[in-house]
N, C-alpha and C positions, 0 to 999 in steps of 0.2 A: 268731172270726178275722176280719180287717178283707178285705175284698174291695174292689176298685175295679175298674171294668168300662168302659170306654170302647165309643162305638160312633157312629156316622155318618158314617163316612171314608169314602172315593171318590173316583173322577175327576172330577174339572170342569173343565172350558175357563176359560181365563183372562178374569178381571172377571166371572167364577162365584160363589156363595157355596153354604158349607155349613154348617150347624151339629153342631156336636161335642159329645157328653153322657158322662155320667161318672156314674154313680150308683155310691155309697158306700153300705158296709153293713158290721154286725160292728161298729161302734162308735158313738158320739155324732157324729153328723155336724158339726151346729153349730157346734162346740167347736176344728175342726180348719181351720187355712189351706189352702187349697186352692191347685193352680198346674197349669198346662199349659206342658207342655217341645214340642220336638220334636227331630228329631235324624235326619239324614242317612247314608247308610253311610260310614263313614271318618272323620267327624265328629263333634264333641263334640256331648254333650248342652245343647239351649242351651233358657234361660227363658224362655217366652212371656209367661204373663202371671197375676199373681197377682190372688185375692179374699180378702180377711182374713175376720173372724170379725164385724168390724163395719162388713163389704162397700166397703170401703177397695182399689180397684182399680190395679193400674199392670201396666206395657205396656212390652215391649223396644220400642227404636225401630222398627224396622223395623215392625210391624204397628199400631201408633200410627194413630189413626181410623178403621181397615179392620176389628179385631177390635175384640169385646166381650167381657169375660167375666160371667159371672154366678153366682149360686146360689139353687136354692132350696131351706130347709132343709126344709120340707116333705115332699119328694120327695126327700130325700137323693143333689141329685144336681146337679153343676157343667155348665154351658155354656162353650163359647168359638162364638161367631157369628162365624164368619169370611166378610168381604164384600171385594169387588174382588180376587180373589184375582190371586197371580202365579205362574209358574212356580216362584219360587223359596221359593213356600213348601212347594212339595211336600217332605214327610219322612213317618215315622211319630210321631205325634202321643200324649203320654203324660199322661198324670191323675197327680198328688200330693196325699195329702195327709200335711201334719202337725202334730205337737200339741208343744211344746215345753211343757216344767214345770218347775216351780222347783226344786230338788233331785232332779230324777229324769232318767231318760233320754229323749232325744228320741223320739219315735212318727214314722215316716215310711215310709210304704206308697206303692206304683207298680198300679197298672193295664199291661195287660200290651201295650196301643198299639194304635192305629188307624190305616191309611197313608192321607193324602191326596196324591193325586195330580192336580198343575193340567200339563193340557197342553190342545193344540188337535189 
């Protein structure tokens, strides 16, 4: 069974950083695109920021040179390095990953979120 785990959310005061990990289990890590969403109460679930399988990176506008994301397949397990933070990134913060296949059905597993909160 595929598991995703997020963990290092918290408060930070704004122009704070944190960084955010997501370790994957229960399948081939490698093999699967990875994404961090986050999402507000009332709000749609919006895309932060993807890592592909041949670590091929992109970035909704908004957090464009302030986050990072990463992976390392060793450790089974995705970063987003969030730097200069603002208030309005505070949400709860989600892990994806998925495996698309050629004749078969998509794989797409969720972590069950982590809240970051930027205030002063």
């Amino acid at each position: 069974q595929v598991q995703l785990v997020e963990s290092g959310g918290g408060l930070v005061q704004p122009g704070g950083s944190l960084r955010l990990s997501c370790t994957f289990s229960g399948s081939t890590f490698r093999i699967y695109k990875m994404s961090w969403y986050r999402q507000n109460t009332g709000k749609q679930r919006e895309l932060v920021a993807t890592v592909t399988t041949s670590l091929s990176t992109t970035y909704v506008d908004s957090v464009k040179g302030r986050f990072t994301i990463s992976r390392d397949n060793a450790k089974n397990t995705v970063y987003l390095q969030m730097n200069s933070l603002k208030p309005e990134d505070t949400a709860v913060y989600y892990c994806k990953g998925e495996l698309h296949s050629i004749g078969g059905p998509a794989r797409i597993y969720w972590g069950q979120g982590t809240q970051v909160i930027v205030s002063s």
